[in-house]
C-alpha positions, 0 to 999 in steps of 0.5 A: 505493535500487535497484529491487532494494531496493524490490521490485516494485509486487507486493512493495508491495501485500503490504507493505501487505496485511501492514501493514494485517493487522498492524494489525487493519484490514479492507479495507472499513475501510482503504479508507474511512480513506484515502479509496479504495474497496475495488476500489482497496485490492484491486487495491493489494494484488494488485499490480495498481496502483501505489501512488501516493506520495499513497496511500503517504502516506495508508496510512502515516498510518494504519497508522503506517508509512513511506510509502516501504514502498509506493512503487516506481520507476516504469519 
């Protein structure tokens, strides 16, 4: 897949914004399922972190999804 393809790491973090709603998860929730806090789902979902493929991995495991949603190449 092309960088296009995958969106930036902004694209990622709503994808994961929009999985976890879709799944009727809050924040606080989400971030203790996967083992992360809760700065550290928000700073995921605002773009401000990349998603790394082992958190890619956890939220998939949670939210029933594929991990390769949330990983975007790194520069």
């Amino acid at each position: 897949m092309s960088t296009a393809e995958f969106g930036t790491q902004q694209d990622a973090g709503r994808r994961l914004r929009a999985d976890r709603e879709a799944a009727g998860i809050d924040p606080s929730t989400f971030a203790e399922l996967i083992g992360r806090s809760r700065s550290h789902i928000r700073s995921l979902e605002n773009g401000n972190r990349r998603i790394t493929e082992h958190v890619a991995e956890l939220a998939a495991a949670v939210l029933d999804t594929d991990p390769d949603r949330y990983i975007t190449p790194r520069r």
